[in-house]
BAFI-963797 format. One record per residue (C-alpha): residue number from 1; residue in three letters; x, y, z. Coordinates in Angstrom, 3 decimals. Layout:
# BAFI-963797
rec i=NUM	aa=Ala	u=X	v=Y	w=Z
...
//
This chain:
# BAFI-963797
rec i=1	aa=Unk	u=44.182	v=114.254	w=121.729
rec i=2	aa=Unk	u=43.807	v=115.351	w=118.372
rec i=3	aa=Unk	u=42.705	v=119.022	w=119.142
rec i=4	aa=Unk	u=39.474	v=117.559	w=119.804
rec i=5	aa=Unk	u=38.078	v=119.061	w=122.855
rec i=6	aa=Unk	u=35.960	v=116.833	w=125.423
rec i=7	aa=Unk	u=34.275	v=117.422	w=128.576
rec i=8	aa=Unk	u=36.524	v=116.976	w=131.453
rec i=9	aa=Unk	u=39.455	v=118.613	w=129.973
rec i=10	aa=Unk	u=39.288	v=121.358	w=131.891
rec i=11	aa=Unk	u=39.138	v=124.405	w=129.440
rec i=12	aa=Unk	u=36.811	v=126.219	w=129.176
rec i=13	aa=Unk	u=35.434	v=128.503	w=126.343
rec i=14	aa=Unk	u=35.374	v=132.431	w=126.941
rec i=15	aa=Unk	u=34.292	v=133.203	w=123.857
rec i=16	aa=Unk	u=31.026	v=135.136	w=124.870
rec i=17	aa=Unk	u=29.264	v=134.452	w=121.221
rec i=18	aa=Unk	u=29.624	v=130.881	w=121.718
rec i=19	aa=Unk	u=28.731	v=130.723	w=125.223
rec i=20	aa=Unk	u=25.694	v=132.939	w=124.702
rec i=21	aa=Unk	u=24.394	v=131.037	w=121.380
rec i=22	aa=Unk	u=24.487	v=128.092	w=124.175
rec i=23	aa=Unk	u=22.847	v=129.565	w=126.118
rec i=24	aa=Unk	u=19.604	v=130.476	w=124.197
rec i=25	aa=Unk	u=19.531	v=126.977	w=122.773
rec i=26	aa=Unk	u=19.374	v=125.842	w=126.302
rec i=27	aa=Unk	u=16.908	v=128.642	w=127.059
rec i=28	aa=Unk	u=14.372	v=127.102	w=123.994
rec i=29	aa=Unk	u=15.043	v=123.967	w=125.580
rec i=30	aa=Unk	u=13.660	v=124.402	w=128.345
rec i=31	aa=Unk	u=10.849	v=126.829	w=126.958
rec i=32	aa=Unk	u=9.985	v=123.488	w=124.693
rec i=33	aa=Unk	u=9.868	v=121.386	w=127.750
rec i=34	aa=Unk	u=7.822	v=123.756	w=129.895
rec i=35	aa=Unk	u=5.512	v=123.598	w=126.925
rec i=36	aa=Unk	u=5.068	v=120.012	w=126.271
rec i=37	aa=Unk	u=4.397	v=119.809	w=130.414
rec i=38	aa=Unk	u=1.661	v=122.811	w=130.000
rec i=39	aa=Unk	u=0.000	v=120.661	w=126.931
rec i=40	aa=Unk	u=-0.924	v=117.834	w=128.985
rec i=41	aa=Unk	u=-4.172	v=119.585	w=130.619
rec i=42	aa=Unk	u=-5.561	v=120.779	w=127.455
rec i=43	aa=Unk	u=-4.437	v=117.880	w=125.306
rec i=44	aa=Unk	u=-6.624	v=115.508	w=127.370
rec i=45	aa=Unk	u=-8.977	v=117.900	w=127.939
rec i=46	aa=Unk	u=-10.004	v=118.248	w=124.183
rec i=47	aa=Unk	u=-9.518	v=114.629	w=123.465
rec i=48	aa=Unk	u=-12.309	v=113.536	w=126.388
rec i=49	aa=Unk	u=-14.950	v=116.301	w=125.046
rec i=50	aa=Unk	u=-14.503	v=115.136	w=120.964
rec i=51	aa=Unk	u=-14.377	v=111.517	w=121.309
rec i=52	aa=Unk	u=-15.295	v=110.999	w=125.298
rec i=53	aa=Unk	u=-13.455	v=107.687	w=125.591
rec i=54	aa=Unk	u=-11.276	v=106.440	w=127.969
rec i=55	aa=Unk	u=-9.202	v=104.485	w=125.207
rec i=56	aa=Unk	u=-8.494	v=107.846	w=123.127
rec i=57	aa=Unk	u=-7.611	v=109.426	w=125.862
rec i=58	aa=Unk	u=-4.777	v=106.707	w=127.454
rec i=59	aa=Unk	u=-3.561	v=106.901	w=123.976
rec i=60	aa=Unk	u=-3.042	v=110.644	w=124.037
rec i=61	aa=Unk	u=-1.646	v=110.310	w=127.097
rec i=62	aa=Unk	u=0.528	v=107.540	w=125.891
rec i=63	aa=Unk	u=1.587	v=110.066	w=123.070
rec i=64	aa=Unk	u=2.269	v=113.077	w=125.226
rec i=65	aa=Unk	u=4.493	v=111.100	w=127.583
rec i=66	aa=Unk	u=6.482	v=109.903	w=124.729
rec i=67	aa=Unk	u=7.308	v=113.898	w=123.844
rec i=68	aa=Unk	u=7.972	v=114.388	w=127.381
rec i=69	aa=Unk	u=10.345	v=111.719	w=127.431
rec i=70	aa=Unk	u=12.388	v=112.971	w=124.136
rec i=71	aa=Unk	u=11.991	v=116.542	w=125.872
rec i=72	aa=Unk	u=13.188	v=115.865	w=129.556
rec i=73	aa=Unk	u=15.973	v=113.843	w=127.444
rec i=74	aa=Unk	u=16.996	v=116.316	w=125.196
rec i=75	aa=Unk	u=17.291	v=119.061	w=128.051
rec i=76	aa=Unk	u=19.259	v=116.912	w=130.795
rec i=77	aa=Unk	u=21.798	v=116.000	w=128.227
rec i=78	aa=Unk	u=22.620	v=119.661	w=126.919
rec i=79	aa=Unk	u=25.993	v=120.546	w=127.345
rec i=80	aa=Unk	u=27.208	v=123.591	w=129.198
rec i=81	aa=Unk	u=28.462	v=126.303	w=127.090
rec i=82	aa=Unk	u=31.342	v=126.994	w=129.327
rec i=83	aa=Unk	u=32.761	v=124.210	w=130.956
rec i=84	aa=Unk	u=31.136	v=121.122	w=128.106
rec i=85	aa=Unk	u=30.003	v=119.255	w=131.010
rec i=86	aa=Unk	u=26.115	v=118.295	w=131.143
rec i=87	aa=Unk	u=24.223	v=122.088	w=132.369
rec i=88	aa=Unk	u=21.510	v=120.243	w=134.491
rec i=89	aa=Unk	u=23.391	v=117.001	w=135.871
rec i=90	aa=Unk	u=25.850	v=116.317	w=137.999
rec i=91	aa=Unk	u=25.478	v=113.149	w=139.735
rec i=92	aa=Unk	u=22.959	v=110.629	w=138.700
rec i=93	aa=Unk	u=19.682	v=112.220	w=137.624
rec i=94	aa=Unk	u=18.835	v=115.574	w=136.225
rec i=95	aa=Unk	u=18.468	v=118.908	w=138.336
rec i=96	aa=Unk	u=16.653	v=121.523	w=136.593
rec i=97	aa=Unk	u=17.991	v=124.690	w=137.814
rec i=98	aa=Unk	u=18.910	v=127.818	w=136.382
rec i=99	aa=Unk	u=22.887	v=127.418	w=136.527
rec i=100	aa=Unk	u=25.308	v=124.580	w=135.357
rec i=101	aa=Unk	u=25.785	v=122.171	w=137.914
rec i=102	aa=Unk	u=29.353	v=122.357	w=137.631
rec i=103	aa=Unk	u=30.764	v=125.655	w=136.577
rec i=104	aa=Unk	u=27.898	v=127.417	w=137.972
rec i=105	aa=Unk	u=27.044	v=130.080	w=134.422
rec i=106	aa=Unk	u=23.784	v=131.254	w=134.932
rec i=107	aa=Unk	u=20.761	v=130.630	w=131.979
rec i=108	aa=Unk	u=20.430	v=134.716	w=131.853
rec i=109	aa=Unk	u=24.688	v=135.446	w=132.381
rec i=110	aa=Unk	u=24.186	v=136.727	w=128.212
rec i=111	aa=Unk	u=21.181	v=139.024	w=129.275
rec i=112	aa=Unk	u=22.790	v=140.164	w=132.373
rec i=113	aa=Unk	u=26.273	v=140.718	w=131.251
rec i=114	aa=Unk	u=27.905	v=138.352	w=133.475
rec i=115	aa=Unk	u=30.001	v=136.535	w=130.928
//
């Protein structure tokens, strides 16, 4: 409709630029998420030994789970690079593995030449 292409259509793009500039946007993605998960330790760690209260610390808390919220967001709803359909979910919640849940491209198919 339009030339306006949607998920579900059932194209898909071949175009290996496209699908591998995808691909490392989902790859930061996920880096950023693994990264905001990592920060947690140290993040409440520092907070307890400069101001060693409980309050400061359930508000850094309060702080990092709102990040990890936006993060785990913004990686379940990226769209695959192939097929347009959502890379980590399929049914009802998010599976974070390391191919689309519906066409099956691989995070690494650009590094690996599988394209």
């Amino acid at each position: 409709m339009n030339g306006v292409k949607r998920a579900g259509d059932g194209e898909m793009v071949t175009d290996p630029f496209l699908i591998g500039s995808g691909l490392r946007s989902l790859r930061r993605r996920r880096c950023l998420l693994w990264a905001v998960i990592l920060l947690y330790v140290p993040e409440i760690w520092v907070t307890l030994a400069w101001t060693h209260s409980g309050r400061a610390a359930l508000i850094t808390f309060y702080v990092w789970f709102l990040f990890l919220w936006n993060t785990v967001i913004l990686v379940a709803f990226t769209r695959c690079p192939r097929c347009r359909n959502y890379y980590h979910i399929k049914f009802a919640f998010p599976l974070y593995f390391r191919h689309c849940r519906h066409c099956g491209l691989a995070i690494d198919a650009d590094k690996r030449g599988a394209l």
